[in-house]
N, C-alpha and C positions, 0 to 999 in steps of 0.2 A: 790159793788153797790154804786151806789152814790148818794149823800145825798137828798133827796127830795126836791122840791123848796115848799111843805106846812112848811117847816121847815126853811128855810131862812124866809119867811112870817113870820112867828109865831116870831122868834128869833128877825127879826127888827120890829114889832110891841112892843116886851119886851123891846125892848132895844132903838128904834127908835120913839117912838108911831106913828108907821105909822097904816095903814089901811091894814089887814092881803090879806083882798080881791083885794086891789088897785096893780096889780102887777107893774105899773107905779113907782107907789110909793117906791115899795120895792126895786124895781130895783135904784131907786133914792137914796136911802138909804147909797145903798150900794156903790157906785157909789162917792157919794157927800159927805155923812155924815160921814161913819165909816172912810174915810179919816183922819179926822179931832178932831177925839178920842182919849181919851189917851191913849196911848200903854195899861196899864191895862185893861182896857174898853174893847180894841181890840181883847186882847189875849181869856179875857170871851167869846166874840162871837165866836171865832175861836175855843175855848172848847166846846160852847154849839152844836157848827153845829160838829164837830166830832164826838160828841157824840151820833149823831142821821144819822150819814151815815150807809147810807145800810140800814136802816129801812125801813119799806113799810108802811107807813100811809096812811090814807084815802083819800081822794078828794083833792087835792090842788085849789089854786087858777086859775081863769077860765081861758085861755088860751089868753094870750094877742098879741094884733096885734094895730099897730100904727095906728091912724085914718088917718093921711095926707098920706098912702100907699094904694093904690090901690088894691084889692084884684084882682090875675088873675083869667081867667076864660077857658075853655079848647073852648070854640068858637075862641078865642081870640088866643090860641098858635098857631104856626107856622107849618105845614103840617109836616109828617114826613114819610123819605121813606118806605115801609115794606120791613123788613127781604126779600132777595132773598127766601127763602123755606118756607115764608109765602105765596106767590102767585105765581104761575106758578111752583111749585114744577114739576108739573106730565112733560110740557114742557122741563124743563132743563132736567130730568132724560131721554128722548126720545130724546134729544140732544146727551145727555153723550153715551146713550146705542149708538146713529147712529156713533158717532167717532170713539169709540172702535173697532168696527167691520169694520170700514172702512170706512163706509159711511156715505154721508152725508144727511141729508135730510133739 
C-alpha cells in the first residue's frame, strides 16, 4: 500500500514547518524545498515516509484542486453515443433473427 498523503503533511510540517492542512504548501515543500536539504536531512525524510507506508491513518488533508482550474460540470461535457445494446437492443435482434432465416425485413 502506499504511503498516505496525512503523512507526507505531517512529515513536511516536521521538518518543513509548513501547514499540515495547506496541501499547496506541502506539495511546495516537496517540490522546492527538500531539494535543497542536505543529503542527511533528505535521507530522515525518505525514513520517516517509509516508515509509515502502507499504514492506514485517519483523515488526510482536504482534497486540493488549483483555483485558477475550472471545475467541469457533466452539463458542460460533450454528448456521448450509447452502447448499440443500450437502445434498440430488441430492433437489431429482429434484424439478426430476419438475416438468418433469410429474410429481410
Amino acid at each position: 500500500m502506499p504511503t498516505p498523503v496525512q503523512a507526507f503533511a505531517e512529515v513536511a510540517a516536521r521538518h518543513g514547518d509548513v501547514d499540515p492542512g495547506d496541501l499547496a504548501a506541502v506539495q511546495r515543500f516537496y517540490r522546492e524545498t527538500l531539494p535543497t536539504l542536505e543529503p542527511a536531512a533528505i535521507l530522515t525524510i525518505l525514513e520517516e515516509l517509509l516508515a509509515r507506508e502502507g499504514s492506514s491513518e485517519g483523515r488526510g488533508p482536504e482534497p486540493f484542486h488549483p483555483g485558477e482550474a475550472a471545475l467541469p460540470s457533466l452539463r458542460g461535457a460533450p454528448p456521448m453515443r450509447l452502447p448499440l445494446l443500450a437502445c434498440g437492443w430488441r430492433e437489431m435482434l429482429r434484424r439478426l433473427r430476419g438475416r438468418r432465416s433469410g429474410r429481410r425485413t
